[in-house]
Each structure stands twice: as C-alpha cells, then as structure tokens.
C-alpha positions as CSV (number, residue, x, y, z in Angstrom):
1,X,76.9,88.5,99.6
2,X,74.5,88.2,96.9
3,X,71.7,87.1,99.0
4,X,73.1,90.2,101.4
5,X,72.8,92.5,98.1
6,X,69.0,91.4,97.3
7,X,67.7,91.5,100.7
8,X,68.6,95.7,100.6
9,X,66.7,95.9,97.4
10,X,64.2,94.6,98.8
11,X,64.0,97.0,101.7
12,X,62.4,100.1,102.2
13,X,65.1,102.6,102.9
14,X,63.1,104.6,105.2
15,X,63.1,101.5,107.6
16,X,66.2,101.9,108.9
17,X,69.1,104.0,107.3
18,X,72.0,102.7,109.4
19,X,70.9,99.0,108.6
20,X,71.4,100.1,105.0
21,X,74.7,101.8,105.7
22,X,76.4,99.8,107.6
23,X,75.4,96.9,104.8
24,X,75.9,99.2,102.0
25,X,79.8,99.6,103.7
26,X,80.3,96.1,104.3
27,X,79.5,95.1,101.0
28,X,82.1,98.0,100.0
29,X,85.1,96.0,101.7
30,X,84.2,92.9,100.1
31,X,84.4,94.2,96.7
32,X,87.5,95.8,97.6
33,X,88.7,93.0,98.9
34,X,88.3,91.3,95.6
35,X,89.6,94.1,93.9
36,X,86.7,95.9,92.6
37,X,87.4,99.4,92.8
38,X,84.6,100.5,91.1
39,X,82.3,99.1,92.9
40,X,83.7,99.1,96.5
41,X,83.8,102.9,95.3
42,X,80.1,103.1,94.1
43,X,78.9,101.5,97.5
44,X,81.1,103.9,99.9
45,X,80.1,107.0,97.6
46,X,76.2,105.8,98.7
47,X,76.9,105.2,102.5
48,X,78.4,108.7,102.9
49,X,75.5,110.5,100.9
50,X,72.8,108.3,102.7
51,X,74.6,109.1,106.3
52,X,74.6,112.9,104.8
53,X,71.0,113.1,103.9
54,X,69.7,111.0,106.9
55,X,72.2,113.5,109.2
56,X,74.7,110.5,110.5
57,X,77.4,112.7,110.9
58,X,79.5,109.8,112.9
59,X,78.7,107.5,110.1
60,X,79.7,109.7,107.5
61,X,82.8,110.9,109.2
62,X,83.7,106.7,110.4
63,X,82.9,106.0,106.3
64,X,85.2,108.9,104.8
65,X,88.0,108.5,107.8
66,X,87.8,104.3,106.2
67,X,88.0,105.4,102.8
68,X,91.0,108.0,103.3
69,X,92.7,105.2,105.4
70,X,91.9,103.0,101.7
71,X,93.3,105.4,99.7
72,X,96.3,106.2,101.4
73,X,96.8,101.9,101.0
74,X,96.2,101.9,97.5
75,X,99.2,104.8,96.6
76,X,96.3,107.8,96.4
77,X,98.2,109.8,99.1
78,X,97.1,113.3,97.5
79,X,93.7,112.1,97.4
80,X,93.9,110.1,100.9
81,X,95.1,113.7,102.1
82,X,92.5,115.6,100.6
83,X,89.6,112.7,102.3
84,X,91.1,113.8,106.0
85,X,90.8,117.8,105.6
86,X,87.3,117.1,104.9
87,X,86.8,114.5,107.7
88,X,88.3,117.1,110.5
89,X,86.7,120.1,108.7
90,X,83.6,117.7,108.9
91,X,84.3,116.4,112.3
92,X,84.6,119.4,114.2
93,X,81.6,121.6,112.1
94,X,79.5,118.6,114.1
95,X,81.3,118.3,116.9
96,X,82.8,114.4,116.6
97,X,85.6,113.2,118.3
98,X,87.9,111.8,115.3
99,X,90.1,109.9,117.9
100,X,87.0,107.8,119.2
101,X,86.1,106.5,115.8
C-alpha cells in the first residue's frame, strides 16, 4: 500500500488518468477497510473529480454508485440517497447504463 501510495506521487498525472483512478479508488477501500473514513473519503472525493475533469463519466458514475452503496452500509441512508439521484441524474445526462456497472 505504501509502496502503492509513492509510486502515484511519483507519476505524472497526465500519463494515464485511469491508472491513477482506479489506484486512487483501491487505495480508498483499503483505508475503509481499516476504518479510515477520512481518508478512504479524501481518496474517493479525488477519483470522482479526476474522472470529472478528465471526462470519465463511467468512472465517475462506477466511483459515486460504490460510495452510495458505502454509505448506505455505514447507516448514512439520507446521504446514500442523495449519492444515487446524482448518479442517475449523472448517468442518464451521459448516457450510461447504471445496470451494467
């Protein structure tokens, strides 16, 4: 993880943007596995802008259709809620298949 962690500072973000946020994700889980909130927070709140900016739409929708399905598990059902208007509002302004992902 750490190794994971320094290897992405290390590498020019123009290189690839779905190698960053799909490691930028990963390392998300972990920390939520280990109950970091804040940080699994801080690391999905930079997937989703990076997939916003570099225009992955099926990223961005796949990272904020994970996090609803996380906040719905952590007792955050208004929020979890909230997370899936904007992934179907988001999902059908782009024209993604929410069922495929």
């Amino acid at each position: 993880m750490h190794e994971l962690q320094n290897l992405l500072g290390e590498t020019p973000q123009w290189i690839s943007y779905q190698t960053y946020i799909i490691a930028k994700s990963f390392l998300a889980m972990y920390y939520l596995k280990k109950g970091m909130m804040n940080k699994a927070y801080e690391l999905y709140r930079k997937s989703v802008e990076i997939s916003n900016l570099a225009g992955y739409k099926i990223f961005e929708v796949k990272l904020l259709k994970n996090l609803s399905l996380v906040l719905d598990s952590i007792g955050e059902e208004s929020m979890a809620k909230d997370c899936d208007t904007f992934v179907k509002s988001l999902a059908e302004d782009s024209n993604v298949d929410c069922k495929l992902l």
